[in-house]
N, C-alpha and C positions, 0 to 999 in steps of 0.2 A: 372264643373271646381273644383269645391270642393272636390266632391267625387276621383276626377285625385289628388288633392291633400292629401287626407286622403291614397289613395292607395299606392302614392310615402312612404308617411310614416310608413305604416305597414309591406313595404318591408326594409326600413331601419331598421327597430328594426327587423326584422327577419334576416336580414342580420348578425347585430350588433350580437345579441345571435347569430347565428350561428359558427361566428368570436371569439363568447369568449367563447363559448366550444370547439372549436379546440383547443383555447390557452391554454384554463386550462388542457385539455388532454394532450399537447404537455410538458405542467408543469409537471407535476405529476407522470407521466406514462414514458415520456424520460427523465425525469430529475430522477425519481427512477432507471430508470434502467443506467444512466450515475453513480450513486451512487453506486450500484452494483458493475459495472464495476470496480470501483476502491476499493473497496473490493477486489475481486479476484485478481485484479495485485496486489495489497500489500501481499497478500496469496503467489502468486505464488513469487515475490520477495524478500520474507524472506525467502522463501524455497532456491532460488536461491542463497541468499549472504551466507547462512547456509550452504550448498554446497561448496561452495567456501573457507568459513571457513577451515569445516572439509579436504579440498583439499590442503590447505598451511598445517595447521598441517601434514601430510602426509607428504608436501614435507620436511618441518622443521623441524618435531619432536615436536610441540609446537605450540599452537594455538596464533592468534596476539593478540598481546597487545592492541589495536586498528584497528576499520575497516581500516583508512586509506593506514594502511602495505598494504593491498587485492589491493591497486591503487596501488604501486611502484612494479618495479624489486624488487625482492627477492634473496636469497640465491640460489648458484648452478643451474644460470640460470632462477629460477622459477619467476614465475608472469611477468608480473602486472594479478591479478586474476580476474578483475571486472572493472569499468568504474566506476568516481565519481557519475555518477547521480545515478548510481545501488544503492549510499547509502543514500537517502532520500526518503520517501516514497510518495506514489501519490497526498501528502498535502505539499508536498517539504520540510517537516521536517525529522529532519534527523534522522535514524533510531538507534534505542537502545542497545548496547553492553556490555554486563564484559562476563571475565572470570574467574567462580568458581572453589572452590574445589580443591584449590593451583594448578591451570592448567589444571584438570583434564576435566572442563565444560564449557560450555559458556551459555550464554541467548543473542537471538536476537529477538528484539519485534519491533512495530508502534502502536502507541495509538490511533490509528483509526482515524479520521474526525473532532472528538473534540479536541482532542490529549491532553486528561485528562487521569490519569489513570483509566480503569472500564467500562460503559459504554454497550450499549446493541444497539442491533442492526446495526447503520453507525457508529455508536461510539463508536464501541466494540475496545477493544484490539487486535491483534494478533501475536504469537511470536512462535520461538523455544526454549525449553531446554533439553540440553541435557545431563543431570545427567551423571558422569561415563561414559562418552564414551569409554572411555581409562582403560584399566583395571590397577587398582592402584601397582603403579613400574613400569610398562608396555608404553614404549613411541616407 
C-alpha cells in the first residue's frame, strides 16, 4: 500500500514537470514567434501606408499634411486611400508622420513594442524616408 502510494506520487511529479515544460515551450518559442509576427506586419504596414502616401501625392500633386487625409474622399474623385486601423501599428499606437523638405519628403515610422525611440531587437524602430522623392521644382 505504500509503495501504490509512493508510485501515485512519482507519477504526479512526472506529470507535473512534464506539464511545465510544454508550458514553458509554448511561452517562449510561440510567444517569440507571435513577437515576430508582429514585426513583420508593422514592416509590411509602413510599407503599405508609405504607398498610399506616395499614391495621394500622385493624385494631388502634394503629400498629406496628415495620415488622417489617407481616410477621407480626396480631391477629383481620389481616396479614401486606407482604412483608420491601417494607421496604428500592431501595439495600436498610432503610427509616426511629417513631411520634410518644404514638401518634398515625408517620414513614416512605429517605435516597435516599447514604443520608445531606439531600441533593438522587439523594440526596434522601423520606418520610411524618403529624402527627395520629388525632384526639386518638380510636382
Amino acid at each position: 500500500m505504500i509503495q501504490s502510494g509512493m508510485k501515485r506520487k512519482r507519477i504526479l511529479l512526472l506529470a507535473g514537470a512534464v506539464f511545465l515544460m510544454i508550458l514553458l515551450f509554448v511561452v517562449f518559442v510561440v510567444g517569440s514567434t507571435f513577437t515576430c509576427s508582429r514585426h513583420l506586419y508593422a514592416r509590411v504596414q509602413v510599407k503599405k501606408v508609405a504607398a498610399m502616401i506616395e499614391q495621394y501625392r500622385i493624385d494631388t500633386g502634394e503629400y498629406p499634411a496628415d495620415l488622417e487625409q489617407l481616410i477621407e474622399p480626396g480631391p477629383q474623385q481620389s481616396g479614401p486611400y486606407i482604412q483608420a486601423r491601417d494607421l496604428r501599428d500592431p501595439w495600436f499606437r498610432p503610427l509616426y508622420y511629417r513631411v520634410e523638405n518644404n514638401g518634398r519628403a515625408f517620414v513614416l515610422f512605429t517605435l516597435g513594442s516599447d514604443g520608445r525611440m531606439g531600441g533593438d531587437d522587439e523594440d526596434a524602430d522601423f520606418g520610411t524616408h524618403n529624402a527627395d522623392a520629388v525632384a526639386p521644382g518638380g510636382r
